[in-house]
RODO-2510 file (C-alpha; in nm, 4 decimals, decimal comma):
residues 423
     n   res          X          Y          Z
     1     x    -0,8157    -1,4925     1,2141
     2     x    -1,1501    -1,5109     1,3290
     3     x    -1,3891    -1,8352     1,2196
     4     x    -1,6066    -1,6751     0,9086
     5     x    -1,9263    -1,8546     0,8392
     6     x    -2,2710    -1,7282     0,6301
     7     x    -2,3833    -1,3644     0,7837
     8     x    -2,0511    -1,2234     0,8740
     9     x    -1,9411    -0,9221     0,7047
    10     x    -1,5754    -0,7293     0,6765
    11     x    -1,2873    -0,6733     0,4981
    12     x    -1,1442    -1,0702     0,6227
    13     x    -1,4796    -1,1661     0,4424
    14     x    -1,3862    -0,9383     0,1379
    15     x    -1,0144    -1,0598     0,1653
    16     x    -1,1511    -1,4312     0,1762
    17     x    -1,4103    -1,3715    -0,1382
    18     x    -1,0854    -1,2103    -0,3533
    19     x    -0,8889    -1,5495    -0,3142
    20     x    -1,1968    -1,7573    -0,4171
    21     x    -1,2036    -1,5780    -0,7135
    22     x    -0,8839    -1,5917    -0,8188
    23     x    -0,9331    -2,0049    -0,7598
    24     x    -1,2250    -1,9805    -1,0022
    25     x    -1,4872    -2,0830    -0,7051
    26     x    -1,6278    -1,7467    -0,6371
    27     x    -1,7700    -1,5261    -0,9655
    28     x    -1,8994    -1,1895    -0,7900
    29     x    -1,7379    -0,8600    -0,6819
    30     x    -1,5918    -0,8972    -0,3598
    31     x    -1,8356    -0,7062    -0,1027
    32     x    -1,7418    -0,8678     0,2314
    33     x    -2,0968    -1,0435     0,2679
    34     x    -2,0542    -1,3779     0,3714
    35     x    -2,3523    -1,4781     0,2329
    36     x    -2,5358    -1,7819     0,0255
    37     x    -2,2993    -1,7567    -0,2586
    38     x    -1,9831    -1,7069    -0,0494
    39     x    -2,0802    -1,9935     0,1425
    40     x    -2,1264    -2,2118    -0,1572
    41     x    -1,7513    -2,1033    -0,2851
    42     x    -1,5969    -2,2064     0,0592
    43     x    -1,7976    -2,5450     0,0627
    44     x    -1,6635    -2,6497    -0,3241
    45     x    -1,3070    -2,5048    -0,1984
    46     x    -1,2982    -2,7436     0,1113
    47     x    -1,4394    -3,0422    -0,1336
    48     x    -1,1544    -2,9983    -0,3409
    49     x    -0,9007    -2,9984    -0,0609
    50     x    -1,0555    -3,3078     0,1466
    51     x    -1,1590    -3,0537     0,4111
    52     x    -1,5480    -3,0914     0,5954
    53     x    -1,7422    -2,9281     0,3225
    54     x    -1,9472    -2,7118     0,5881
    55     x    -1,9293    -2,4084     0,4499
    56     x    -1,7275    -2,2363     0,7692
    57     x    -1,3946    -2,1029     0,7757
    58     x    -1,2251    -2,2747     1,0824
    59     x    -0,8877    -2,3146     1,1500
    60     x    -0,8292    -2,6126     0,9128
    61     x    -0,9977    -2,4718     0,6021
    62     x    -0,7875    -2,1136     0,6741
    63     x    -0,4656    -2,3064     0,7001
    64     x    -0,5359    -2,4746     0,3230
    65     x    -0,6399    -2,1227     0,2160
    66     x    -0,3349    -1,8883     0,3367
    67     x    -0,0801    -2,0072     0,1001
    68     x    -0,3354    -1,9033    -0,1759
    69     x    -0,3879    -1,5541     0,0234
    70     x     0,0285    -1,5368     0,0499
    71     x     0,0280    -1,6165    -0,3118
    72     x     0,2785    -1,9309    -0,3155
    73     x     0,3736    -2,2938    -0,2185
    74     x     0,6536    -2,4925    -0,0502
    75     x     0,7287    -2,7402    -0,2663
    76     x     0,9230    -3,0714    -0,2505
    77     x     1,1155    -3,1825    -0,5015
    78     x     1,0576    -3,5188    -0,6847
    79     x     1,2291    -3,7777    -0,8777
    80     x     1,1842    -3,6711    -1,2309
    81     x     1,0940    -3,2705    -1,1665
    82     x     1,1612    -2,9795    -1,4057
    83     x     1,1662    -2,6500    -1,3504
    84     x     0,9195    -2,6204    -1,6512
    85     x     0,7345    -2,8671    -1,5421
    86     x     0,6891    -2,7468    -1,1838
    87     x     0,5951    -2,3747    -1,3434
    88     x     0,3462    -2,5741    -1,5745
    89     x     0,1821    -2,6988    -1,2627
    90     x     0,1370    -2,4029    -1,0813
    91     x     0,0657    -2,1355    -1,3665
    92     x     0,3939    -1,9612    -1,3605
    93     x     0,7546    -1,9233    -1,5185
    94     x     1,0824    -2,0781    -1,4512
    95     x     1,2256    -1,7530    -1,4349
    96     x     0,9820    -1,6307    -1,1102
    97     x     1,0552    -1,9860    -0,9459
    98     x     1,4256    -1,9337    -0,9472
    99     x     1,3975    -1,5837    -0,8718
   100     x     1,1968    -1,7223    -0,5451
   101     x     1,5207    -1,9250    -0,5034
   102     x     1,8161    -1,8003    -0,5875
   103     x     2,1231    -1,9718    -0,6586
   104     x     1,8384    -2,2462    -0,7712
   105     x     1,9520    -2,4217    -1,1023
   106     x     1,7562    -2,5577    -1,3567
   107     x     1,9890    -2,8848    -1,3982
   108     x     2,0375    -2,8812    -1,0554
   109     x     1,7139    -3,0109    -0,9016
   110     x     1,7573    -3,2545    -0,6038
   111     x     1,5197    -3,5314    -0,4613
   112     x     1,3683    -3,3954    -0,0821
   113     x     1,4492    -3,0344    -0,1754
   114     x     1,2377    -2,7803    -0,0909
   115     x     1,1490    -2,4968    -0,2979
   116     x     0,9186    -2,1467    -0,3081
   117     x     0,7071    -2,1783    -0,5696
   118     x     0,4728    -1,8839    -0,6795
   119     x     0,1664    -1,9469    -0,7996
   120     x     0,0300    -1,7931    -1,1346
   121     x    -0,1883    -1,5226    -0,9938
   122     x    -0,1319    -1,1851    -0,8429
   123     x    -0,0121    -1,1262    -0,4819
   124     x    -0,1484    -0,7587    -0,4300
   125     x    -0,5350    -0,8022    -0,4789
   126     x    -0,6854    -0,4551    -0,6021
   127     x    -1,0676    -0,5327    -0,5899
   128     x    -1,0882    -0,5359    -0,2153
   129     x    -1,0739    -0,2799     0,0848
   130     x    -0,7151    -0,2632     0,1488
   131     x    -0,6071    -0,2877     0,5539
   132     x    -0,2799    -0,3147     0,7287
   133     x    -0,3273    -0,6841     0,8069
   134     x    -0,4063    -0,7695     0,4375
   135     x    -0,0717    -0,5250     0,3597
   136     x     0,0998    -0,7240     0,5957
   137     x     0,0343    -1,0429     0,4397
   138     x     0,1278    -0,8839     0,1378
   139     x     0,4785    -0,8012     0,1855
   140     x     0,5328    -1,1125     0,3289
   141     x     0,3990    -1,3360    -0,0031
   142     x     0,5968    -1,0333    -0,2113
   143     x     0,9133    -1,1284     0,0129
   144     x     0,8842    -1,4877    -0,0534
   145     x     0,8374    -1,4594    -0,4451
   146     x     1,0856    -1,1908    -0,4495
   147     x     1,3622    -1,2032    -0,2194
   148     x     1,5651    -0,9688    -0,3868
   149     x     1,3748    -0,6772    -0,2146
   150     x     1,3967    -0,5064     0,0698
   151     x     1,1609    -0,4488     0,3692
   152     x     1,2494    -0,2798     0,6689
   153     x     1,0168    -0,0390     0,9494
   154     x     1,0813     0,3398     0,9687
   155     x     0,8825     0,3300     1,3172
   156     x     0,5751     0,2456     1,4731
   157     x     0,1916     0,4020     1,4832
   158     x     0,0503     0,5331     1,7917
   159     x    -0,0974     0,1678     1,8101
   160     x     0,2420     0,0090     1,7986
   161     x     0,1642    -0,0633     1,3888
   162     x     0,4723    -0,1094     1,2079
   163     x     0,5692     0,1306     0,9008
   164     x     0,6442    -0,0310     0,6978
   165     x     0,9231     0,0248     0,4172
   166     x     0,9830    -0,1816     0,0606
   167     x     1,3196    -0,0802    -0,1416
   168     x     1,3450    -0,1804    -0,4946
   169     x     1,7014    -0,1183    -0,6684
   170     x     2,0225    -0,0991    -0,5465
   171     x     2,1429     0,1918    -0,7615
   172     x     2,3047     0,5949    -0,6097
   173     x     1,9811     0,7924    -0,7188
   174     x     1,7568     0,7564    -0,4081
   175     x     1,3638     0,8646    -0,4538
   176     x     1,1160     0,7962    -0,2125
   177     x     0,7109     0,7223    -0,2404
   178     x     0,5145     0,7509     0,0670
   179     x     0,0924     0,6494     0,0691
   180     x    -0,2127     0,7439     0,2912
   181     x    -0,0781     1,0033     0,5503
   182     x    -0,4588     1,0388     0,5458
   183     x    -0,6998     0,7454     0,5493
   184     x    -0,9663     0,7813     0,3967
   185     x    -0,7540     0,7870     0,0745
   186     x    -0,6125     0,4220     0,1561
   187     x    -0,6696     0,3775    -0,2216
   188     x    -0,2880     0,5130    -0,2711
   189     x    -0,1501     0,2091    -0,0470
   190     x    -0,2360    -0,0687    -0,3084
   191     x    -0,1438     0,1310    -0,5770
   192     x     0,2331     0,1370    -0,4027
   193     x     0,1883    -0,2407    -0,3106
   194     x     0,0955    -0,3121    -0,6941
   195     x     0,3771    -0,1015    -0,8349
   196     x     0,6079    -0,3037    -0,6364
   197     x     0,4258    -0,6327    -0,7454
   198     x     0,4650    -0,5624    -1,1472
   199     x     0,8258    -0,3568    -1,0833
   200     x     0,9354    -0,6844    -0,9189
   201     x     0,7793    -0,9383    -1,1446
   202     x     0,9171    -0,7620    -1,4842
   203     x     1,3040    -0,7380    -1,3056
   204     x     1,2325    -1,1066    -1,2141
   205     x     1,2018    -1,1901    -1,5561
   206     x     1,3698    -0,9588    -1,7559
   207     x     1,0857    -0,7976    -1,9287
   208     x     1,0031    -0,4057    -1,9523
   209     x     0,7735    -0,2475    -1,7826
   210     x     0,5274     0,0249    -1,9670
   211     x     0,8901     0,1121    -2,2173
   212     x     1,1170     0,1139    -1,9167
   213     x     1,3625    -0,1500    -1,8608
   214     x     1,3557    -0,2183    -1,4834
   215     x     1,6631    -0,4012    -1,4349
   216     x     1,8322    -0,0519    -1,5892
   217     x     1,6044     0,1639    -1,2943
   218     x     1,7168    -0,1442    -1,0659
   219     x     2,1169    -0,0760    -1,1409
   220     x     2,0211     0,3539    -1,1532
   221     x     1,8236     0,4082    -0,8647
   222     x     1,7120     0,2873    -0,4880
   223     x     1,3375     0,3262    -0,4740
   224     x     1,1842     0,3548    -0,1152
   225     x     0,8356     0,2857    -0,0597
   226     x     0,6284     0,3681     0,2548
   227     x     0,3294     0,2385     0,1759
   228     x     0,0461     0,2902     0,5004
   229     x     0,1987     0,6102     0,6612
   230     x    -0,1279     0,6326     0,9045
   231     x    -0,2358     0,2240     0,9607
   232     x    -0,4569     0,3143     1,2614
   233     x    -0,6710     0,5995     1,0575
   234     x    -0,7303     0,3315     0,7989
   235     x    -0,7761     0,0748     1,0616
   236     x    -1,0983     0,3005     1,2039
   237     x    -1,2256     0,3781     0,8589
   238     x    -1,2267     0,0133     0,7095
   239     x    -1,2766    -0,1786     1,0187
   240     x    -1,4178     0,0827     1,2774
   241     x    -1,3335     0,1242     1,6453
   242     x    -1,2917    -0,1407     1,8654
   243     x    -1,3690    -0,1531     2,2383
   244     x    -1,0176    -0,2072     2,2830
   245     x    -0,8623     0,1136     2,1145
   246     x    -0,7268     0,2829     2,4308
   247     x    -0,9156     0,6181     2,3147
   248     x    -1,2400     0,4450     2,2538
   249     x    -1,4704     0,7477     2,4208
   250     x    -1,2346     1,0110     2,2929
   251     x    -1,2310     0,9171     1,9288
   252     x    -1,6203     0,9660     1,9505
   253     x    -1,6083     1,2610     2,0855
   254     x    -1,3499     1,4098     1,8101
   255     x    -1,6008     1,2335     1,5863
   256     x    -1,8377     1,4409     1,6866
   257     x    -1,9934     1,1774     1,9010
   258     x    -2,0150     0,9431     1,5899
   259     x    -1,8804     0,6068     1,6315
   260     x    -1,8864     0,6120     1,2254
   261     x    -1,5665     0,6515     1,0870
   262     x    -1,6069     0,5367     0,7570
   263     x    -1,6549     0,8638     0,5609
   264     x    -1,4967     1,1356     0,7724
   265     x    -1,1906     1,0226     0,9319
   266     x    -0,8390     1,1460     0,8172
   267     x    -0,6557     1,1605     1,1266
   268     x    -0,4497     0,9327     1,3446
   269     x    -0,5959     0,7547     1,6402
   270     x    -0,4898     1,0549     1,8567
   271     x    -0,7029     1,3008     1,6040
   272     x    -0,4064     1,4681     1,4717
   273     x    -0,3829     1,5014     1,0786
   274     x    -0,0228     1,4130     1,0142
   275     x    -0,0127     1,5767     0,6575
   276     x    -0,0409     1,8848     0,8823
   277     x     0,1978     1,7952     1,1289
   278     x     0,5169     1,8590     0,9559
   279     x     0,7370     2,1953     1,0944
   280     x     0,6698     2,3487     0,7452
   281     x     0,4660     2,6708     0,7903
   282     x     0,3367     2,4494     1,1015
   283     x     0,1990     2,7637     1,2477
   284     x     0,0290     2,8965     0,9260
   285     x    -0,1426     2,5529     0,9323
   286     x    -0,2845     2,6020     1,3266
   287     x    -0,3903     2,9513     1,2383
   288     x    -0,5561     2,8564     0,9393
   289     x    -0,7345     2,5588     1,0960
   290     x    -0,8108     2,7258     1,4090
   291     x    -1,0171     3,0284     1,1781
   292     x    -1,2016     2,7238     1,0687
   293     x    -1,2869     2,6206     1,4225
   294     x    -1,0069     2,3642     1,4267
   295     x    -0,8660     2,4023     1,8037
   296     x    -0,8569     2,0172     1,9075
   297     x    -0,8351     1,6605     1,8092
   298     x    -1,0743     1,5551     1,5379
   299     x    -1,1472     1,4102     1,1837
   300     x    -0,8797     1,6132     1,0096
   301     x    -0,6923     1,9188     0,9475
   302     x    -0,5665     1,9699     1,3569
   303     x    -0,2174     2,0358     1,3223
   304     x    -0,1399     1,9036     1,6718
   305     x     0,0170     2,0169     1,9950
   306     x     0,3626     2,0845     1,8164
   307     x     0,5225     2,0242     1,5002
   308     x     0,6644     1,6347     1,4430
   309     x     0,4235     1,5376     1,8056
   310     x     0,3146     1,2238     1,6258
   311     x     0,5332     0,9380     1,6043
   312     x     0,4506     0,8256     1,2405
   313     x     0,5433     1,2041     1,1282
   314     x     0,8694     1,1559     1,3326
   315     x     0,8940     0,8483     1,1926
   316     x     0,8871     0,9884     0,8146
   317     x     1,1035     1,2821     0,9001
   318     x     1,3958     1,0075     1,0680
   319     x     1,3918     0,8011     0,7373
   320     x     1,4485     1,1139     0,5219
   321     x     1,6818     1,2601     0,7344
   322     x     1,9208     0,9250     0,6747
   323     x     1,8527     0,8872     0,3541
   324     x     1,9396     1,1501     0,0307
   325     x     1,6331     1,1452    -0,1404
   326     x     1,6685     1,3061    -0,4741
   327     x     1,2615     1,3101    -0,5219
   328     x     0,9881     1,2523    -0,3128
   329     x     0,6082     1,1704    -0,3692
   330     x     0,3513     1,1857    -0,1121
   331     x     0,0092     1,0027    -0,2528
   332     x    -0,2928     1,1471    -0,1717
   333     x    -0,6667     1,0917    -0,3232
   334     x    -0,8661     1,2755    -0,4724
   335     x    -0,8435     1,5118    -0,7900
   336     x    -0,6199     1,4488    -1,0528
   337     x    -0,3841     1,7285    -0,9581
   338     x    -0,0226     1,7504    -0,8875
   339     x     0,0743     1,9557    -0,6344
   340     x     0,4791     2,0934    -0,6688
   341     x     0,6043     2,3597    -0,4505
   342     x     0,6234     2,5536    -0,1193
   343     x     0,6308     2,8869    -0,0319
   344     x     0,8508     2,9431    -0,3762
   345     x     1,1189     2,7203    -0,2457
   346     x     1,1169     2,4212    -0,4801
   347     x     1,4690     2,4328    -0,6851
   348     x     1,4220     2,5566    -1,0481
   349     x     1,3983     2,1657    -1,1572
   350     x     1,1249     2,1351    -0,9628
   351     x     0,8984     2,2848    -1,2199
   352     x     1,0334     2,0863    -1,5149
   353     x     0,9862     1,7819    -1,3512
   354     x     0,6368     1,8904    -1,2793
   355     x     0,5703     1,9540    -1,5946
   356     x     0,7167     1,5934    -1,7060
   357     x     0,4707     1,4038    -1,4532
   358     x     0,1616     1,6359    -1,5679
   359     x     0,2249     1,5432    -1,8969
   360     x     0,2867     1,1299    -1,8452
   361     x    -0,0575     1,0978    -1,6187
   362     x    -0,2847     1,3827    -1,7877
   363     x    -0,3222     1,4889    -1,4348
   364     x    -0,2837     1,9018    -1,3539
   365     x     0,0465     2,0927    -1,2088
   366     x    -0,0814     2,3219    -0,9622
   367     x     0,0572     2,4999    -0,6466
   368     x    -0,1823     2,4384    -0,2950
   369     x    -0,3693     2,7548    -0,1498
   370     x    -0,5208     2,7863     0,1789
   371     x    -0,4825     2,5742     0,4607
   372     x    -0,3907     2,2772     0,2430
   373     x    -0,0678     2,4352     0,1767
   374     x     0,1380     2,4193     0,5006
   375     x     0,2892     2,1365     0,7162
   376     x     0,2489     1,8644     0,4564
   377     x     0,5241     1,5971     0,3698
   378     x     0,6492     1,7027     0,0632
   379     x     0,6200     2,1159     0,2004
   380     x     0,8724     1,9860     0,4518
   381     x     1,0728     1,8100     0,2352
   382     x     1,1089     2,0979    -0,0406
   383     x     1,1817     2,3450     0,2823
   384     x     1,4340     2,1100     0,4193
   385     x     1,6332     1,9619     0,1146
   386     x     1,5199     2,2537    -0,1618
   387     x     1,4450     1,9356    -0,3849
   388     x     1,1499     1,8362    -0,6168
   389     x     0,8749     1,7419    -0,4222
   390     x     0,5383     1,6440    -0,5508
   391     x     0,1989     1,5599    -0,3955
   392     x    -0,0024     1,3306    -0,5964
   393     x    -0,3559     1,3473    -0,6015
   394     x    -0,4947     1,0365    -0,7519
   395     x    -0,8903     0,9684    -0,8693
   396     x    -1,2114     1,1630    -0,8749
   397     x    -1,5054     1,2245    -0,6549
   398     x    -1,5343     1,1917    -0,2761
   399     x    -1,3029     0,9875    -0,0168
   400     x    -1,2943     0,7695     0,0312
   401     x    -1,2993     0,6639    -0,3393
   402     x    -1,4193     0,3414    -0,4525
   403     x    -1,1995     0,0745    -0,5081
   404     x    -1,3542     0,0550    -0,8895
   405     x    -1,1638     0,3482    -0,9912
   406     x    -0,8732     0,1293    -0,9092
   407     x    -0,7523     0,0158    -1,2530
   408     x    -0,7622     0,3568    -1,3927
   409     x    -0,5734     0,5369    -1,1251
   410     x    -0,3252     0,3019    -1,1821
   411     x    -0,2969     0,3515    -1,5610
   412     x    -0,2531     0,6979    -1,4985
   413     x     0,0303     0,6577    -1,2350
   414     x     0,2422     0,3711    -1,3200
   415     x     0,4059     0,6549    -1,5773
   416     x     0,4626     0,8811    -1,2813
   417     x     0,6497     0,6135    -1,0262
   418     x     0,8615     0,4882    -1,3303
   419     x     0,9856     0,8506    -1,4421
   420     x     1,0296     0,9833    -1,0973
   421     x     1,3047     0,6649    -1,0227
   422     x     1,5204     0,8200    -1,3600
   423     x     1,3942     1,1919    -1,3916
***
């Protein structure tokens, strides 16, 4: 991590500001200005921790601060200790501290032992711009509190990123959830993260989640989660390009010589749009974006030189193709629709199901026209499998949408991930 100190801005500086807040130092909106205020939250942070209270973020005061940004502590254990006690200290429950330990025992405590203990507050923040590195860290502090899941990688970017994939359950029905194929809509990837943060906290402790029982969806299904299917696109939209991204001059170019990337770019670093790079009326898809005066790399909607070129598309198509998915949904932003077949091959279900998710979210069934219509995920998937399929559309206005619509997309899709596991 870079050293952060007063005039800096970025998503690290956003990242930073979320943790303060959840420590009580920092009272504003995270906007990744590392300004007076910011500065004054890092100095009373490194006063409370015996650190130089200079108002810098240097290697010393980051290494106090990342167990707060992984969300827990290694603990060792004490003459006297209870697990109450412990949970009483840090703000959370017996049940999540021996979840972050299993085969831990309450009566069972020894002197010297070291523990995970999770603190009180939310891993998956949902107030910030949301990047690969801060998804990273994510899954690793979700790991620790909850070991029962598990994290693989389907492949790799064109960068070398890893996708990333999170299973929750152990049960025969298979679905899978996949997030920004495009990204400017990198909303959708902490609104996977987050369902996997409250589905894994409830199971931990035995509680429901919005009427559903997770450790019944646990035993029933095997939920796969792909959260970041395009980590370089969102990598030039939050963070912009870098001098070091091998097609520096190109991606200008194909930005039509912008080096702004923050409001037009959907593509991959190679300026392929991989929700149109699926063999699923692949050709329509080049026809239909070359009558727009889509013949090249750019911002979005260029199929590519050949169906499945790019390696995160492969890379999506390989874990289906070992996998028997009963359902998939492929989240997208924005509109509030739901998008359910392909060329009138979904199975009769399909429909039904449709209908179902329309009706748990308030958001509209509706079949894709024009050029958004071919060589998508979930058009592959339906052509493939001739299974329900579903494109989710979350949020209103312009992408990319504002992270304050957060809460409410949410709200209106929790319903949808829960009934698609059991549907």
């Amino acid at each position: 991590m870079r050293t952060l100190r007063i005039g800096m801005t970025g998503t690290d500086v956003m990242e930073i500001q979320a943790m303060l807040r959840k420590l009580g130092f920092y009272n504003a909106v995270p906007d990744g200005i590392f300004g007076p205020r910011t500065q004054q939250a890092v100095i009373e942070f490194q006063r409370r921790y015996g650190l130089t209270p200079d108002g810098i973020i240097g290697a010393n005061t980051y290494n106090a601060m990342e167990r707060y940004l992984l969300g827990y502590d290694i603990y060792t254990i004490v003459r006297g200790d209870t697990l109450y006690a412990i949970a009483n200290r840090y703000g959370t429950t017996p049940a999540l501290i021996q979840a972050a330990n299993p085969g831990t025992l309450p009566n069972s405590l020894r002197v010297a032992q070291r523990i995970i203990v999770p603190y009180g507050f939310n891993v998956v923040d949902t107030n910030i711009d949301y990047t690969y590195e801060i998804m990273e860290r994510d899954i690793e502090g979700l790991m620790a509190r909850y070991p029962f899941l598990e994290v693989g990688i389907t492949g790799t970017s064109t960068l070398g990123r890893n996708l990333y994939y999170i299973r929750i359950g152990t049960g025969a029905n298979q679905v899978f959830y996949n997030g920004a194929h495009h990204s400017l809509e990198w909303i959708t990837v902490p609104v996977l993260m987050k369902f996997i943060e409250e589905f894994s906290r409830s199971y931990a402790q035995g509680q429901s989640l919005n009427g559903y029982d997770t450790q019944d969806i646990w035993n029933y299904s095997s939920i796969y989660i792909v959260p970041m299917v395009n980590p370089d696109g969102i990598e030039l939209v939050l963070n912009g390009l870098q001098p070091s991204n091998p097609n520096y001059y190109e991606l200008i170019r194909w930005n039509n010589d912008s080096a702004n990337f923050s409001t037009t770019w959907q593509s991959n670093n190679r300026g392929v749009d991989l929700n149109h790079n699926y063999n699923a009326g692949w050709e329509q898809s080049r026809a239909a974006g070359a009558a727009l005066g889509i013949t090249g790399p750019g911002p979005s909607r260029y199929s590519g030189p050949s169906p499945e070129s790019e390696p995160e598309v492969r890379a999506m198509v390989g874990f289906t193709r070992i996998h028997n998915f009963r359902l998939v949904l492929a989240y997208h932003s924005q509109g509030e629709v739901i998008f359910w077949n392909f060329q009138n091959l979904a199975p009769p279900d399909a429909l039904r199901i449709g209908n179902m998710l329309s009706s748990v979210s308030g958001y509209r069934l509706e079949e894709a026209s024009g050029i958004a219509s071919y060589a998508g995920y979930k058009d592959w998937f339906i052509k493939e499998y001739r299974r329900p399929g579903y494109t989710i559309e979350v949020g209103l206005g312009v992408n990319p949408l504002p992270i304050s619509q957060f809460d409410r997309i949410f709200a209106d899709n929790l319903p949808i991930l829960l009934l698609s596991s059991v549907v």
